[in-house]
CHARMM-style PDB file with segment names, atoms N, HN, CA, C and O in Angstrom:
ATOM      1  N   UNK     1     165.055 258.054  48.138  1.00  0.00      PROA
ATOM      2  CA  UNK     1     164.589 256.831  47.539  1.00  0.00      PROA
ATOM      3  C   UNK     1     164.063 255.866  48.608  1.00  0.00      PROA
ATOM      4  O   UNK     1     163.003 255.249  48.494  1.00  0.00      PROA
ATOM      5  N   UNK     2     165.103 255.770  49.918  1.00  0.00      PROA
ATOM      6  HN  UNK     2     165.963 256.271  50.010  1.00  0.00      PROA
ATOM      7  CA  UNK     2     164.537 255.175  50.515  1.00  0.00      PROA
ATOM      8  C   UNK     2     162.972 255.285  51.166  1.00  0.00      PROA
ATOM      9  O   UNK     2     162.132 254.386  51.123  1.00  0.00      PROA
ATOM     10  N   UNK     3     162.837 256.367  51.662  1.00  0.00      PROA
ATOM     11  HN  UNK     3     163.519 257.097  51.697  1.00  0.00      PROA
ATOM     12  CA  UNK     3     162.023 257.465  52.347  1.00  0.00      PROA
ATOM     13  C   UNK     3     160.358 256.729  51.118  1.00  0.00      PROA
ATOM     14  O   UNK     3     159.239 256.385  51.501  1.00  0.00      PROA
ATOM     15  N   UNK     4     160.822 256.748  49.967  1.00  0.00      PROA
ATOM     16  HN  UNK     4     161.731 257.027  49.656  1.00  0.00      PROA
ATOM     17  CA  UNK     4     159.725 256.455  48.714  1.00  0.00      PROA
ATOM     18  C   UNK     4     159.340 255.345  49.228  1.00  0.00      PROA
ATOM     19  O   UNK     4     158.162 255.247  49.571  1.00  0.00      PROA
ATOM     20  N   UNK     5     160.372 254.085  49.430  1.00  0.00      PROA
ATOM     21  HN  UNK     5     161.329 254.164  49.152  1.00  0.00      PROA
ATOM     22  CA  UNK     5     160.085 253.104  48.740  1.00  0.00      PROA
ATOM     23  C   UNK     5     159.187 252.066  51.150  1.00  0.00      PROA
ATOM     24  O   UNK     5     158.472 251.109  51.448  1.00  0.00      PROA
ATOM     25  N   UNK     6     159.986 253.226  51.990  1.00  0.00      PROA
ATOM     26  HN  UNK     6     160.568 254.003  51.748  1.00  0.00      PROA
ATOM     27  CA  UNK     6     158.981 252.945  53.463  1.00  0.00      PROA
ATOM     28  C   UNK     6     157.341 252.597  52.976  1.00  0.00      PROA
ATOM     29  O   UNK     6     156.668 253.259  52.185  1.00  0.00      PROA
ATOM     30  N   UNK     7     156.975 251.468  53.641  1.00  0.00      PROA
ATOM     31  HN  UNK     7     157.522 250.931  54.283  1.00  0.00      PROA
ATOM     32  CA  UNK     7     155.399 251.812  53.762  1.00  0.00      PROA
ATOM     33  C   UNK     7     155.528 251.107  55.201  1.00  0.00      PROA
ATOM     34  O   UNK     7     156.258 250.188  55.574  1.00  0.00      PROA
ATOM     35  N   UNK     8     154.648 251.796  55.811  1.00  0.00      PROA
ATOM     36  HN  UNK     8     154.055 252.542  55.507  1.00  0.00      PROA
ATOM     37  CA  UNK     8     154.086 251.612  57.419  1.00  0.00      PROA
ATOM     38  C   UNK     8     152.844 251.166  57.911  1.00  0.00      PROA
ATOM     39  O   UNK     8     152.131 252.107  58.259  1.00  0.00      PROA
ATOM     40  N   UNK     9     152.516 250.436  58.007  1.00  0.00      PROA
ATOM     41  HN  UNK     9     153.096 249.672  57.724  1.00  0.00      PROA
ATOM     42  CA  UNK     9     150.560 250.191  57.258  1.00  0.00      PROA
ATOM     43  C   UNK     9     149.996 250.958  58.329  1.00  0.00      PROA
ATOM     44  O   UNK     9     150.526 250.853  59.435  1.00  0.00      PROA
ATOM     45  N   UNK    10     148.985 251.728  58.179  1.00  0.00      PROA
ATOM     46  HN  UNK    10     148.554 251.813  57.280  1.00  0.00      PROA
ATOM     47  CA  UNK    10     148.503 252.525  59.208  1.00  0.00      PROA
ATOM     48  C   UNK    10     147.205 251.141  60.200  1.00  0.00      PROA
ATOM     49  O   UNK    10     147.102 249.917  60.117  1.00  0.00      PROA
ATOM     50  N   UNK    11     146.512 252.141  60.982  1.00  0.00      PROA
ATOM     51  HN  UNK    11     146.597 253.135  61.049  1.00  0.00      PROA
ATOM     52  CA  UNK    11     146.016 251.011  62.121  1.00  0.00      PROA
ATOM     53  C   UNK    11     144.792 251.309  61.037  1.00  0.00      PROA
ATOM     54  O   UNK    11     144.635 252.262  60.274  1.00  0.00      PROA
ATOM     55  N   UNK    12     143.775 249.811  61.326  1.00  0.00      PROA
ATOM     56  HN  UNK    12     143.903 249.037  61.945  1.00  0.00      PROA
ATOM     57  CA  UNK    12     142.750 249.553  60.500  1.00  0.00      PROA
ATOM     58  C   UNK    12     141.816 248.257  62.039  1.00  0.00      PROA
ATOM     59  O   UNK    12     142.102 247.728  63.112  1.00  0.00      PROA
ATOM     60  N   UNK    13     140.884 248.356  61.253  1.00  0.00      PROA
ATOM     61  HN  UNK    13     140.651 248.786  60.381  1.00  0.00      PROA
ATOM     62  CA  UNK    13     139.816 247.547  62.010  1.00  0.00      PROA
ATOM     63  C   UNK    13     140.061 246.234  61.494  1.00  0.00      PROA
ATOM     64  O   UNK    13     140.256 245.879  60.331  1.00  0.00      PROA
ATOM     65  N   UNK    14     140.001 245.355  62.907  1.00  0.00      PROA
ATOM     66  HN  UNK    14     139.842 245.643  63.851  1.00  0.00      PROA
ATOM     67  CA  UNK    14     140.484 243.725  62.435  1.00  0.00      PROA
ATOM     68  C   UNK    14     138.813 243.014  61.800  1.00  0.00      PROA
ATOM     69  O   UNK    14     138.536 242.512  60.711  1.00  0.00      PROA
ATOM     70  N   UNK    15     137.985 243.257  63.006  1.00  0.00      PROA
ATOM     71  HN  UNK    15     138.210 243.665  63.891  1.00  0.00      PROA
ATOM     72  CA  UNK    15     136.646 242.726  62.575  1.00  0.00      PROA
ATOM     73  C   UNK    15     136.018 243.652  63.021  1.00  0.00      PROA
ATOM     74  O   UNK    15     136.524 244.753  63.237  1.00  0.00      PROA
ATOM     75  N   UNK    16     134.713 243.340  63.251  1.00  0.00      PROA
ATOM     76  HN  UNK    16     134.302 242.445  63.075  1.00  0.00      PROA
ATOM     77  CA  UNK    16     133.727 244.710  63.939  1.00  0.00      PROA
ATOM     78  C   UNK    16     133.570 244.367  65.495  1.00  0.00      PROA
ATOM     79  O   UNK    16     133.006 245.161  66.247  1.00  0.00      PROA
ATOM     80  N   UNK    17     134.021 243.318  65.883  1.00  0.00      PROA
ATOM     81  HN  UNK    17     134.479 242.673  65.272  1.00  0.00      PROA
ATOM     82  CA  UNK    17     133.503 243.085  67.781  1.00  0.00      PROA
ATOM     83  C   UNK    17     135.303 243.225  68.090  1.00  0.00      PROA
ATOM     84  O   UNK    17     135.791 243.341  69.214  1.00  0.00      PROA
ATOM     85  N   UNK    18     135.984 243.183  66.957  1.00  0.00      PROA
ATOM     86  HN  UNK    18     135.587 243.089  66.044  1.00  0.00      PROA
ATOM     87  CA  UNK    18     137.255 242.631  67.855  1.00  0.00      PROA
ATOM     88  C   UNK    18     137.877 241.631  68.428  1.00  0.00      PROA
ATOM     89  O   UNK    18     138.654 241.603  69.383  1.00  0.00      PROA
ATOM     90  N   UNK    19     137.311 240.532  67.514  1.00  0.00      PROA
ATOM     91  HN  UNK    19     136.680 240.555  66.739  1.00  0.00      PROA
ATOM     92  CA  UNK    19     137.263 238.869  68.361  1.00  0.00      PROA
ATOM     93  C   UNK    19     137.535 237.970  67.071  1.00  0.00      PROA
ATOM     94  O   UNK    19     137.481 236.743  67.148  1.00  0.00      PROA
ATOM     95  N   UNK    20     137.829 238.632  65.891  1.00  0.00      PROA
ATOM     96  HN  UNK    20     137.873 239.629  65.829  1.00  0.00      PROA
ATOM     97  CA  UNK    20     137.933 237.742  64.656  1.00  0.00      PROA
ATOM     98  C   UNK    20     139.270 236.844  64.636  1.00  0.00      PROA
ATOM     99  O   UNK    20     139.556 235.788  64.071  1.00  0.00      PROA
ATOM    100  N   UNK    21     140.037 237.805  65.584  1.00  0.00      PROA
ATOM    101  HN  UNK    21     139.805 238.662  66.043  1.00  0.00      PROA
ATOM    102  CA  UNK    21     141.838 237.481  65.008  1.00  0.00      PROA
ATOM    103  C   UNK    21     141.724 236.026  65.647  1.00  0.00      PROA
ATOM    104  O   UNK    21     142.220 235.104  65.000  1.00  0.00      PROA
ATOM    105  N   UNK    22     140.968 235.680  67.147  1.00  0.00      PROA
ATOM    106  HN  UNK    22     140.564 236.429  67.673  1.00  0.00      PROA
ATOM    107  CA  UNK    22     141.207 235.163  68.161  1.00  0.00      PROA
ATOM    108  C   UNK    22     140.652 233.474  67.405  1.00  0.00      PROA
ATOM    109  O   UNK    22     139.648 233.488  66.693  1.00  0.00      PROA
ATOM    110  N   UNK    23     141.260 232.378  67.606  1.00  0.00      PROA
ATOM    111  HN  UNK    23     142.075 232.367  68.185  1.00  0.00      PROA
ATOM    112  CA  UNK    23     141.115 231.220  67.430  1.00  0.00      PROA
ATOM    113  C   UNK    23     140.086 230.307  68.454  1.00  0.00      PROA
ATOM    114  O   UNK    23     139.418 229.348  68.068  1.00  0.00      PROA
ATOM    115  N   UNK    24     140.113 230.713  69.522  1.00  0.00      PROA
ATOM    116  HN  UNK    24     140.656 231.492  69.836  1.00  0.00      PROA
ATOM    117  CA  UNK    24     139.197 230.333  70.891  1.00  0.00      PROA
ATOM    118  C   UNK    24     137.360 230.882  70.093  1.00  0.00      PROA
ATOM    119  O   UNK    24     136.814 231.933  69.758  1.00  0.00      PROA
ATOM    120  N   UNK    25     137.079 229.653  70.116  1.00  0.00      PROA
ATOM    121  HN  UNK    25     137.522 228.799  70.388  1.00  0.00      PROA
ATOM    122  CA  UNK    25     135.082 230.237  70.521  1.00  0.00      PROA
ATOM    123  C   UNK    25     134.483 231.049  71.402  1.00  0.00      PROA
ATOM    124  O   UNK    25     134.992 231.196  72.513  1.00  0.00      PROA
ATOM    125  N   UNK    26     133.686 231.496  71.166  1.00  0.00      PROA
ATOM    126  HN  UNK    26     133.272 231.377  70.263  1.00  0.00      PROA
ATOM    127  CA  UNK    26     133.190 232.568  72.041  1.00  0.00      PROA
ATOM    128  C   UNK    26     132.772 232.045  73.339  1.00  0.00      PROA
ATOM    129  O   UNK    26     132.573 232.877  74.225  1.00  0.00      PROA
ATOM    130  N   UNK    27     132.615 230.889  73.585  1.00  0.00      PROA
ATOM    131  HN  UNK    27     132.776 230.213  72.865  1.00  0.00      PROA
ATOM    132  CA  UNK    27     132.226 230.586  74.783  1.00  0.00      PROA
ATOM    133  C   UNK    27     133.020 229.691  75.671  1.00  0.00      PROA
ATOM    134  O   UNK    27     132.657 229.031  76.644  1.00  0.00      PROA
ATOM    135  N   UNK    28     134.498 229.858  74.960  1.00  0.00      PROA
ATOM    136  HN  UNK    28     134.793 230.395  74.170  1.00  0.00      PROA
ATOM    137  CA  UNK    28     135.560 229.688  76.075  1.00  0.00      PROA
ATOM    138  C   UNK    28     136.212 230.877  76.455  1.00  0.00      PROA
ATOM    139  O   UNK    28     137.177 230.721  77.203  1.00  0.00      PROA
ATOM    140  N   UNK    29     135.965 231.861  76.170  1.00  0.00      PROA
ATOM    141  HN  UNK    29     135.182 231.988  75.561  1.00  0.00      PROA
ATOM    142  CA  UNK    29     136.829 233.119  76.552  1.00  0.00      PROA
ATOM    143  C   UNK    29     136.936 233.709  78.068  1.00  0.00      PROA
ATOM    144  O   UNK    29     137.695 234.621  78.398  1.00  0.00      PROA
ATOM    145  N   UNK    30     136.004 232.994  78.958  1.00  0.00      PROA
ATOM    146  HN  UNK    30     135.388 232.253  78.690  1.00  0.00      PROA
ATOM    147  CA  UNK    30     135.912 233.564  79.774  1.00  0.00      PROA
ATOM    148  C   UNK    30     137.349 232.661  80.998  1.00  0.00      PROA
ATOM    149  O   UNK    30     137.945 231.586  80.923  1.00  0.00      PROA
ATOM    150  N   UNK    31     137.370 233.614  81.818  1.00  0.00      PROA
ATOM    151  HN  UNK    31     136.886 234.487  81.879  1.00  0.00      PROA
ATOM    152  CA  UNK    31     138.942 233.291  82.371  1.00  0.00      PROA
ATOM    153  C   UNK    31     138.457 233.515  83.879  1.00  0.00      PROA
ATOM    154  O   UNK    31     137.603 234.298  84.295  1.00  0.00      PROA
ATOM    155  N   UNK    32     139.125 232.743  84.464  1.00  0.00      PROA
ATOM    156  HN  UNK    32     139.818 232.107  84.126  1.00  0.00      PROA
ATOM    157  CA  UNK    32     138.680 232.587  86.230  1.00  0.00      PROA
ATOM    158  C   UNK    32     139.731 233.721  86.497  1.00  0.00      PROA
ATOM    159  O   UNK    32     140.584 234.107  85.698  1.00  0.00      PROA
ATOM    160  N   UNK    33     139.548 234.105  87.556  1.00  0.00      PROA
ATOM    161  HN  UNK    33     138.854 233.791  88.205  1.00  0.00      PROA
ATOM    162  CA  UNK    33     140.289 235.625  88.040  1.00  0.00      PROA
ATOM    163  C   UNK    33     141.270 234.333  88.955  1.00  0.00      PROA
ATOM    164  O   UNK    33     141.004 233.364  89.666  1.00  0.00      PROA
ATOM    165  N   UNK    34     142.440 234.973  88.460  1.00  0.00      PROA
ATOM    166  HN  UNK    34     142.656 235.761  87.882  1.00  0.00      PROA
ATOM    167  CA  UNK    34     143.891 234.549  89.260  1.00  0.00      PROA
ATOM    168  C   UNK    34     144.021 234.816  90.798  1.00  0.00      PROA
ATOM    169  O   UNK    34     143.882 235.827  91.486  1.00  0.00      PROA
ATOM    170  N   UNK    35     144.400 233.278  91.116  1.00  0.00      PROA
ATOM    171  HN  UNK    35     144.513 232.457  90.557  1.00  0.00      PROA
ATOM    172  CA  UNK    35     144.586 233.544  93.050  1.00  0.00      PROA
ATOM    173  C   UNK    35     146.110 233.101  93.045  1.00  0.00      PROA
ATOM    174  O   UNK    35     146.592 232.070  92.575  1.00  0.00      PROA
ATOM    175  N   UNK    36     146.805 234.261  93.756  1.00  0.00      PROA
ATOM    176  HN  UNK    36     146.413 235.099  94.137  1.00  0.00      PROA
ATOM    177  CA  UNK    36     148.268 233.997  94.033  1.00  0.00      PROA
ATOM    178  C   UNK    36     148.093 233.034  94.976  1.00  0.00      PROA
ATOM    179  O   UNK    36     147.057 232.773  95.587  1.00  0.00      PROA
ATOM    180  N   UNK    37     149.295 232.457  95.073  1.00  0.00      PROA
ATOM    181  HN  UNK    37     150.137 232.669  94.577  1.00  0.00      PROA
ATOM    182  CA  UNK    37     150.009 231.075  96.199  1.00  0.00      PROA
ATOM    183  C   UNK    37     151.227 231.286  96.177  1.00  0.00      PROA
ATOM    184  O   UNK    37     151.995 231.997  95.529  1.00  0.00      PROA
ATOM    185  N   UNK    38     151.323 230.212  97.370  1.00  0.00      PROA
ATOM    186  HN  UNK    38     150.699 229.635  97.897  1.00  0.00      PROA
ATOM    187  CA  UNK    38     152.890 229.829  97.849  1.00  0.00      PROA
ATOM    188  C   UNK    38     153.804 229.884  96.533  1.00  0.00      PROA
ATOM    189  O   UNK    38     154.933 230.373  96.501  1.00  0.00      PROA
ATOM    190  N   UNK    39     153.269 229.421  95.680  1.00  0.00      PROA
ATOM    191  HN  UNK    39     152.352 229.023  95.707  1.00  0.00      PROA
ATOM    192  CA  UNK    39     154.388 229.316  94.500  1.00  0.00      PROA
ATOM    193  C   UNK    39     154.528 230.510  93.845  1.00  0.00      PROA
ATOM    194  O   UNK    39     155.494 230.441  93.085  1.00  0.00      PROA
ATOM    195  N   UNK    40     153.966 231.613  93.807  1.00  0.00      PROA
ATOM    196  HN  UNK    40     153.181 231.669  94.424  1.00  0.00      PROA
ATOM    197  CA  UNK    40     154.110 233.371  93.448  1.00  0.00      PROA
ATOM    198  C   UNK    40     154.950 233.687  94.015  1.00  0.00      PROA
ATOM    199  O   UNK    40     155.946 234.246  93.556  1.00  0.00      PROA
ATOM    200  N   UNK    41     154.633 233.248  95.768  1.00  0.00      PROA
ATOM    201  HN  UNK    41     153.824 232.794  96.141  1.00  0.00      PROA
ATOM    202  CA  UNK    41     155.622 234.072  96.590  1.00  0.00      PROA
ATOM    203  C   UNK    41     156.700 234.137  96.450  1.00  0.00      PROA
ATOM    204  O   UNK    41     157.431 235.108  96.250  1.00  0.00      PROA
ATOM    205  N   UNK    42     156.998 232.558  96.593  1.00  0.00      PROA
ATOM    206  HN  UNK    42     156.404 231.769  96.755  1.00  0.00      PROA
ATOM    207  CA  UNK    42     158.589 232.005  96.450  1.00  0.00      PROA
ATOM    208  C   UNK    42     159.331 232.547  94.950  1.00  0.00      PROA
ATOM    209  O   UNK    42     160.526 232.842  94.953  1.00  0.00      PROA
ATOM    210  N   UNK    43     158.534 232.639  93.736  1.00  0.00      PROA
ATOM    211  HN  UNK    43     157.563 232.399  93.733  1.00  0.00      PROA
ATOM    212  CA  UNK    43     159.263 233.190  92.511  1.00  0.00      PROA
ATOM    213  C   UNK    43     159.496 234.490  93.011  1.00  0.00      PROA
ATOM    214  O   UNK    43     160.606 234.915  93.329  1.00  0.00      PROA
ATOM    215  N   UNK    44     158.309 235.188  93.084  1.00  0.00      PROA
ATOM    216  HN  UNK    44     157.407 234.843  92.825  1.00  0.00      PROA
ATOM    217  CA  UNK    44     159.058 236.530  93.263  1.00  0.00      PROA
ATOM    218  C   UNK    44     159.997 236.855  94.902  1.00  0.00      PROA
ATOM    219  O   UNK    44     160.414 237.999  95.082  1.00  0.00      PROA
ATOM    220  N   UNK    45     160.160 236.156  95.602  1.00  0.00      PROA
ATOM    221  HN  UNK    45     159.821 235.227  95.456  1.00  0.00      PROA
ATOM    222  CA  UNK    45     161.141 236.233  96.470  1.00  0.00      PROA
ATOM    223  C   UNK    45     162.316 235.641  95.792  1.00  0.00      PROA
ATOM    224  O   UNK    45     163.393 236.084  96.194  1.00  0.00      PROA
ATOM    225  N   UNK    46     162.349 235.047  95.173  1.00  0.00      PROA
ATOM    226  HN  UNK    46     161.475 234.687  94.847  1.00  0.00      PROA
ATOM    227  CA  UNK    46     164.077 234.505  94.225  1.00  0.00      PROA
ATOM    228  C   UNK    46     163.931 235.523  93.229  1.00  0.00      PROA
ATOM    229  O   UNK    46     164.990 236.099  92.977  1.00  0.00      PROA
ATOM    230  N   UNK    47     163.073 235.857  92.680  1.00  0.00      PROA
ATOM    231  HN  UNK    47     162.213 235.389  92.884  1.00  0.00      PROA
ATOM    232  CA  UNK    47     163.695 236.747  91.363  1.00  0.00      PROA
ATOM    233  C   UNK    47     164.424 238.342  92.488  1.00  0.00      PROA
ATOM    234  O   UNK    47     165.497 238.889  92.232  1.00  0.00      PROA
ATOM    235  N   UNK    48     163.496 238.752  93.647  1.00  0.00      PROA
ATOM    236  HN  UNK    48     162.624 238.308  93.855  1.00  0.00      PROA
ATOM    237  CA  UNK    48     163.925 240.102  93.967  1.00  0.00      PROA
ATOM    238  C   UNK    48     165.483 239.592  94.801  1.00  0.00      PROA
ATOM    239  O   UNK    48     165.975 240.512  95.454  1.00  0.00      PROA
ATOM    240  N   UNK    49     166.042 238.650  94.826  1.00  0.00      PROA
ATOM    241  HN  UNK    49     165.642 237.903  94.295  1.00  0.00      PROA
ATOM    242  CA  UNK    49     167.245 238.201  95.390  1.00  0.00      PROA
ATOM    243  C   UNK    49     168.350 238.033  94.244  1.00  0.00      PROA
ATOM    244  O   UNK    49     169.513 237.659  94.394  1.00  0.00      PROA
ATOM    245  N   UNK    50     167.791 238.349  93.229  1.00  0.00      PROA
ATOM    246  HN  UNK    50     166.846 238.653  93.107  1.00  0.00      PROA
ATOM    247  CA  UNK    50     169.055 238.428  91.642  1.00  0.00      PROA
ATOM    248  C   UNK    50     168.923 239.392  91.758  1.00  0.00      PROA
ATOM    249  O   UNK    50     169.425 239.715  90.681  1.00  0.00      PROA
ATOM    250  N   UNK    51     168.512 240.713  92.386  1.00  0.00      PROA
ATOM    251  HN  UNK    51     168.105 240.450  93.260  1.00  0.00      PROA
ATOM    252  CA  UNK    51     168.269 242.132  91.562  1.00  0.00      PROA
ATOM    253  C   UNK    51     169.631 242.796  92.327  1.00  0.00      PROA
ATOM    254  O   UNK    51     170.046 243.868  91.888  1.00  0.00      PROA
ATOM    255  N   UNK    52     170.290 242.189  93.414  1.00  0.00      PROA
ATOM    256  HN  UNK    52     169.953 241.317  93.771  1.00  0.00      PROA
ATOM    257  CA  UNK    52     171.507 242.835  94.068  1.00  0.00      PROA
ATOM    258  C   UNK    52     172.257 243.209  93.843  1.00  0.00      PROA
ATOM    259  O   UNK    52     171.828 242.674  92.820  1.00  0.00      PROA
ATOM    260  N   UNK    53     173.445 243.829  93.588  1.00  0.00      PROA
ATOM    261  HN  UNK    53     173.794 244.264  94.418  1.00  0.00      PROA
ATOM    262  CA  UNK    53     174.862 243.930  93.235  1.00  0.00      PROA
ATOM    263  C   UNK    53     175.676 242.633  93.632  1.00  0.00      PROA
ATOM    264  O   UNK    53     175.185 241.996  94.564  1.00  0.00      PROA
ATOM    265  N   UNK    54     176.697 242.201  93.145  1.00  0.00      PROA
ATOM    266  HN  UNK    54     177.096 242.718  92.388  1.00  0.00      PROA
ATOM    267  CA  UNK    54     177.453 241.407  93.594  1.00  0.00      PROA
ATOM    268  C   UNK    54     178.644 242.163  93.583  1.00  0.00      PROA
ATOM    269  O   UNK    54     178.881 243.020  92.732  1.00  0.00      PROA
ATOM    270  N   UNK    55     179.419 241.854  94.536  1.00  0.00      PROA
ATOM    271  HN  UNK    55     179.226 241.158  95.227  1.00  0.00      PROA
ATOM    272  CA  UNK    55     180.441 242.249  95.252  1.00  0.00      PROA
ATOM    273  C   UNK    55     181.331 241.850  95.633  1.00  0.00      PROA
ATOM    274  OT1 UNK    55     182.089 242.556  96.298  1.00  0.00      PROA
TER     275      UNK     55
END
């Protein structure tokens, strides 16, 4: 019964470019390519300093 009453929606086309779902205009989409800094470093130097065992 249960097995009956599953539906799973299969994959389907959102629009035809792929850009319908998106709320942004087409002519803000474009995105400056990311430059790490001092402030990357330092997060990921504190996050790889939680990854230790404590003891």
């Amino acid at each position: 019964m249960a097995v009956a009453a599953w539906h799973e929606p299969s994959p389907s086309v959102v629009s035809v470019n792929g850009l319908g779902y998106c709320p942004l205009p087409p002519n803000a989409r474009s995105q400056a390519p990311a430059q790490p800094d001092q402030s990357l470093l330092l997060l990921m130097f504190g996050l790889s300093q939680g990854l230790h065992p404590q003891g």
